[in-house]
Structures are given as C-alpha cells and as structure tokens.
LOFI-726505 format. One record per residue: x, y, z of N, C-alpha, C in turn. Coordinates in steps of 0.05 Angstrom, whole numbers, plus 5000, padded with zeros to 4 digits. Example, Ala and Ser with C-alpha at 12.3 -4.5 7.8 and 13.67 -1.06 7.14 Angstrom:
// LOFI-726505
526448865156524649105156526449345156525749555142527349795143525850015157
END
This chain:
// LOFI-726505
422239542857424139622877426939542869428839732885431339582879432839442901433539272897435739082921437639062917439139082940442238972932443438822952444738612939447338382955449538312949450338302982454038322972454138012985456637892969457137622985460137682984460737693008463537583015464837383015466337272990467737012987470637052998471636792984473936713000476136842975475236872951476336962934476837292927473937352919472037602915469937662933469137952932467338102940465638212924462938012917461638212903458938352914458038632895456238702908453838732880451138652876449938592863447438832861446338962841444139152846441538952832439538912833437938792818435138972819434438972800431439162798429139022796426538972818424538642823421938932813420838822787418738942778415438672781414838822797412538672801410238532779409338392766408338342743404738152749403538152732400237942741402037692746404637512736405737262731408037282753408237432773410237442792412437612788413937692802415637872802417637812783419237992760420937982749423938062755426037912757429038022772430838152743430638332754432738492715435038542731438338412721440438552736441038852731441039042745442739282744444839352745447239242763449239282757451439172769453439092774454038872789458238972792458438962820461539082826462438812834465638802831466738572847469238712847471038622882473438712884474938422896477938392885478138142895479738212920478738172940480238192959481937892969480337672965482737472970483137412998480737483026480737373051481837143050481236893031481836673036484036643035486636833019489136863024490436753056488637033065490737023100487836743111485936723110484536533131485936323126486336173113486735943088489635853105492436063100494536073102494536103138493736263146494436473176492036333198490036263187487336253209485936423217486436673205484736953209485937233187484437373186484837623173485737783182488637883168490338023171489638263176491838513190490938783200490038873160491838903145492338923120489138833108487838553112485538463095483438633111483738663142480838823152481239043138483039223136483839483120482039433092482839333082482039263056478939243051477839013074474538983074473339173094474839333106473339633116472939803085474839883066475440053047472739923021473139743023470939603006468439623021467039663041464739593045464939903044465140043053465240263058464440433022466240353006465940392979463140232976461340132972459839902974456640102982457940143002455240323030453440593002456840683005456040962979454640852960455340632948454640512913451240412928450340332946448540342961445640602958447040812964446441062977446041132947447041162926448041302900445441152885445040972888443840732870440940662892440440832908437040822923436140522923438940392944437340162946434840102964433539932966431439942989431139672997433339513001433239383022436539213005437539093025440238923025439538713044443138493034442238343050445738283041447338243072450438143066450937893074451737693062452737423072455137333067457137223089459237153081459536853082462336803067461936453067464236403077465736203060467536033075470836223090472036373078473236483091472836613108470836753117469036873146468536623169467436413154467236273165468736173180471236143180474035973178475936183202475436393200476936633213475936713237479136583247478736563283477836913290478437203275477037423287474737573264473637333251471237413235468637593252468637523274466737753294467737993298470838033296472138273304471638413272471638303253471438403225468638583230466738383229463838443226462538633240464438643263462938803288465139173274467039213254467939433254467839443230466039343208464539343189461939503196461239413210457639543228458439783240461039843255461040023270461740273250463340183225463940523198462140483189460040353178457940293156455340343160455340193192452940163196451039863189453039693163452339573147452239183161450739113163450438813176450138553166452838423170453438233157452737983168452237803155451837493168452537273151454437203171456036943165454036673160454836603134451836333136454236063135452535843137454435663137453335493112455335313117454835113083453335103067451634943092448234783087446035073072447035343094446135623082446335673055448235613053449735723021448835673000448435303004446735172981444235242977443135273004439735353002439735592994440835802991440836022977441736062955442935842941444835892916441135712899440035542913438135392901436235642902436435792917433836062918433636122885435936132865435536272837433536132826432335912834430735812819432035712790434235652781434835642757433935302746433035132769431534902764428734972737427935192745425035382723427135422694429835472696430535602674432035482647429335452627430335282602431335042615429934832634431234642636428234472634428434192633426533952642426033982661422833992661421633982688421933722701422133472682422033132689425033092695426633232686430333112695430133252712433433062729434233102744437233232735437233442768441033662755441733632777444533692781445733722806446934012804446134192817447034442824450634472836452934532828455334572815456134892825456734942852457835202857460935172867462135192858465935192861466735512872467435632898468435882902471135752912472336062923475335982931475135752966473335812982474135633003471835342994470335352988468235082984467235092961466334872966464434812939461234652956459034832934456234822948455134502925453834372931452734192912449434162912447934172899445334162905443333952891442233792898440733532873439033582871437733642854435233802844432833492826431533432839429533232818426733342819426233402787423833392779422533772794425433872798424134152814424434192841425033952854424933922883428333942894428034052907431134012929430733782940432833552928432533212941434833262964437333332959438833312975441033642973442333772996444633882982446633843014449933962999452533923021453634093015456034193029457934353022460034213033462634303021463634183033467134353025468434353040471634443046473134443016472734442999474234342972473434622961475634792955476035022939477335072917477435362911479335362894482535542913482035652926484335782939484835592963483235432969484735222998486735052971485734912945487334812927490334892926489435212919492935302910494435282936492835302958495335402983495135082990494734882978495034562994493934573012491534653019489234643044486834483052487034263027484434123027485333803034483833763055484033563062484033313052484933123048484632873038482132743028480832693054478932643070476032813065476733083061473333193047473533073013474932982999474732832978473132702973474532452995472632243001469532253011470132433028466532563031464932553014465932703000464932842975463832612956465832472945465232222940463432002951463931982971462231812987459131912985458532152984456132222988454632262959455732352933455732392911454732152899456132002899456431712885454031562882452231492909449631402909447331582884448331792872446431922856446231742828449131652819449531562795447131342794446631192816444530922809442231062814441631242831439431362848437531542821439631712805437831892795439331972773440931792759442131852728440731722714440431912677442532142671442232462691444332482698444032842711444732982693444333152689445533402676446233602698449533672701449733902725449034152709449334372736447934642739450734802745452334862729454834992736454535332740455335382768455135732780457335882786457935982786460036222804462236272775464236432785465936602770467236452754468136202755470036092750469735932723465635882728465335632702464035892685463736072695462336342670464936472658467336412671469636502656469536342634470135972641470535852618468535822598466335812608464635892586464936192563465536452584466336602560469436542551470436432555473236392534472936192519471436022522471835852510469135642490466635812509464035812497462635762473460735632463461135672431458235792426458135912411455636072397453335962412453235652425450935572435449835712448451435852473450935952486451935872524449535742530450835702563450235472566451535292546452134942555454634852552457334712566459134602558458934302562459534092549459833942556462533792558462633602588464433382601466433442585467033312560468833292539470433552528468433732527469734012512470734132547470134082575471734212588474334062598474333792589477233782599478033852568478433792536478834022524480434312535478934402555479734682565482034642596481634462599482934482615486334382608485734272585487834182573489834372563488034512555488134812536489835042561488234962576489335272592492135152611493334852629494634842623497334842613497535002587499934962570500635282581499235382586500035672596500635782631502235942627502936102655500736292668500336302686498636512699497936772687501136842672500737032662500437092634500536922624499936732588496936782594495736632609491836662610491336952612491736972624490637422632491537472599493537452584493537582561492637492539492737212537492137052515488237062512487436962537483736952553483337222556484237382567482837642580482137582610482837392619482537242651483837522674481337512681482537612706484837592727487037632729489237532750489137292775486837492785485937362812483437082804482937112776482236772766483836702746485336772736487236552721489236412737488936502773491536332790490036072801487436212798485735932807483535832790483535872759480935692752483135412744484635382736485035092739484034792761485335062783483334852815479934882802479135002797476634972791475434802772476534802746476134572735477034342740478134282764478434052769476633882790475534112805474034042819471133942805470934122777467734082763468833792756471933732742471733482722471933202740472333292769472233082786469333042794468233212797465333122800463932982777464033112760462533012729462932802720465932782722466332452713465532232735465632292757465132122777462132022767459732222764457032122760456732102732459332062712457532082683456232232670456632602683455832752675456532782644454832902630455032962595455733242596453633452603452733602601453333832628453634072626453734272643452534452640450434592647448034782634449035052647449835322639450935532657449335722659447835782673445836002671446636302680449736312686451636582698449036642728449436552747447436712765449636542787449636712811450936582825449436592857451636722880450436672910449036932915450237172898448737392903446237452888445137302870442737192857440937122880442036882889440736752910439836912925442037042930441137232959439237412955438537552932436637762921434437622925434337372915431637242905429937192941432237072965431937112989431137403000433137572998431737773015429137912997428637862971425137922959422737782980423937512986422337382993422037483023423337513039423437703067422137873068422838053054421138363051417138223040417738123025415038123025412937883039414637813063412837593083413737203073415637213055415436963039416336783045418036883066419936653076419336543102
END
C-alpha cells in the first residue's frame, strides 16, 4: 500500500509518500517520494501569536497542492500532524477548520509528549545500532526540540520542550526552558552513560550532507563543533552558495547546532548516529499501525 504524511512544522511543510510492502518478516517501509515547502508559520506565531492573513494564504495553497500530489500518487490512507507553531497559534482552529473546509483534508495538532512518541515510532532504536546501549533520540525543528532516552530498545523516558531553531533567531526562548532542559537531561549522564545520541530532522541531515565523511551517517561531538566553527565564518548568504544550503536553513542551522552541541556536551556525548528519518517517518510508521488494528 501506499501512505502518505504531511507534518506541519514551525519551519517547513513536508509531505512524505512511503510504499509498506508486506513481507513473511513484517512489513517493509521504501520511501517514494518526499515534497517540502518552507512556509515558515513559526515566522508570524513566534513573532505575532498567530498566523497571518498572508501565512493562512500560503498553508491553504500548499495543502491544497498536497491534496492533488495525494490524488496523483493513489494514496490510501494519510495522516496530518502539526507541531509547535500550530500549537502556539492563538487562530490555529480557524486554520484547520478552512484547511478541511477546501481540501477536505484533517489535520491534528499533537502536542510535545505526541511528537516524541511518534518521532520514536521510526523504530530507528532496530537500526544498525546496539541492542545493549543506551541513545538519546535528538529532534531539533524550528519551534521545539523532541528528546527521547531509548535503553536497551525501550522508551525510558522522553520531553519536549520550547527550544527551537526559529524561536532562537527571533529571541523567543525562554531562559528558563534551558534550565528545564538541563535539569531534566542531566540525571542521564550518571543514570545511563556512555549514550550515543540519535540525531533527526532537516537540520542535522544537512550537516551531515555538507560536511559528512564517506562514513556515512555518524558525526561525532568534536567534528560538529568543527562545523559549526566552519559555518560561522560565513553570511547567510556565503552558506546557500558555498554548502548548497537551503535559504530557509542556512538562517537557522546555526541555532541548531547549538542546540545539538549544548545537549551533547552536557551528557558527554561522543557520537551522533543520523539515520535521515524524521516526524513524517514516524507518522507513516503510526498511521500503518492504525490501519491495520496496531495501535
């Protein structure tokens, strides 16, 4: 069968096709094809406290584009979730409800705690890793960041929490979710080190392809500040030409690696394992499990 999911971030909009071939050893997920538009909600939520006439315009025109790529591509079942900028946006119901009313198409706003448990849906704990270590799951988008502690295969603990990459640029992050963050983090270092983190979303699969080495999808602690060092010395618009960086991530992967190198160093991390799969992974691997009684 084929599925498809869109996640509405605070940054980007992507929409995901995946093709689930049933097998004697369990179902197999092959990606098909994968759209992203950056629309940048977290712009006006972030800045304004809701979505501009201009951004609904924009995420009517996109879902709408979306519905067709839908229709064109015989999906047979979806599933839409939005995160922290939906979340955040005092007329995120007025969005959703005139999304449904041109499309037809039905969205649901998940919250934090949601996010992580679905970003943990990829299963990437199974993938090329130690069944006996322990990882901490590592998702950085533009309004939050998801964290997940993974031991021995098991979901021990996960949070989300207010620390982005677009609340960063616009000075939106609180002091105080820092410290959270910290505060809650910290007990792992005695609890369940060495970790190896699980780095996801757009930002650490960029720096991995720019800066990646033949290994493949591991950076380690050391080689990303290296990169962050590296990138840095350049203008917004120095990265887009020098990297090949996207616009709408070369204004914000800096906040992003700062947020990985504040975590990592905090627990002693070495190691960052990238397996490129992110929340619309998750969400496929979720709504498989729906459709066929699993959940």
């Amino acid at each position: 069968m084929k599925l498809a999911a869109i996640d509405i971030g605070s940054n980007a909009v992507r929409l995901l096709f995946m093709n689930v071939y049933e097998t004697d050893n369990g179902p197999v997920f092959v990606k098909d094809a994968i759209y992203r538009v950056p629309l940048r909600l977290g712009d006006d939520v972030f800045l304004k406290g809701k979505i501009t006439k201009e951004g609904k315009r924009r995420t009517l025109d996109t879902m709408i584009a979306f519905k067709k790529l839908m229709l064109v591509h015989g999906t047979e079942g979806y599933m839409i979730c939005a995160t922290s900028a939906m979340r955040d946006a005092k007329n995120s119901k007025e969005i959703i409800k005139a999304v449904k009313k041109k499309t037809g198409l039905e969205i649901m706003v998940i919250s934090g705690a949601e996010e992580a448990e679905i970003i943990f849906a990829n299963h990437v704990e199974k993938m090329r890793l130690h069944p006996d270590k322990n990882y901490l799951y590592i998702d950085v988008g533009g309004g939050s960041t998801e964290l997940v502690l993974i031991k021995k295969g098991e979901l021990i603990a996960k949070r989300s929490f207010n620390i982005g990459t677009l609340r960063l640029k616009h000075n939106k992050v609180d002091e105080n979710e820092w410290v959270e963050m910290e505060n809650w983090i910290s007990p792992f270092k005695k609890d369940y080190a060495p970790i190896t983190a699980i780095g996801s979303g757009g930002n650490i699969n960029t720096l991995i392809k720019a800066f990646g080495s033949k290994k493949g999808m591991e950076l380690t602690t050391e080689e990303i500040e290296v990169d962050y060092a590296t990138l840095s010395q350049f203008t917004t618009q120095e990265m887009v030409i020098k990297f090949s960086l996207k616009p709408d991530r070369a204004d914000v992967i800096l906040h992003a690696v700062k947020i990985y190198l504040t975590i990592l160093k905090s627990l002693e991390i070495k190691n960052v394992f990238i397996p490129k799969v992110g929340l619309t992974d998750g969400i496929i691997h979720k709504l498989y499990d729906k459709l066929k009684g699993l959940d």
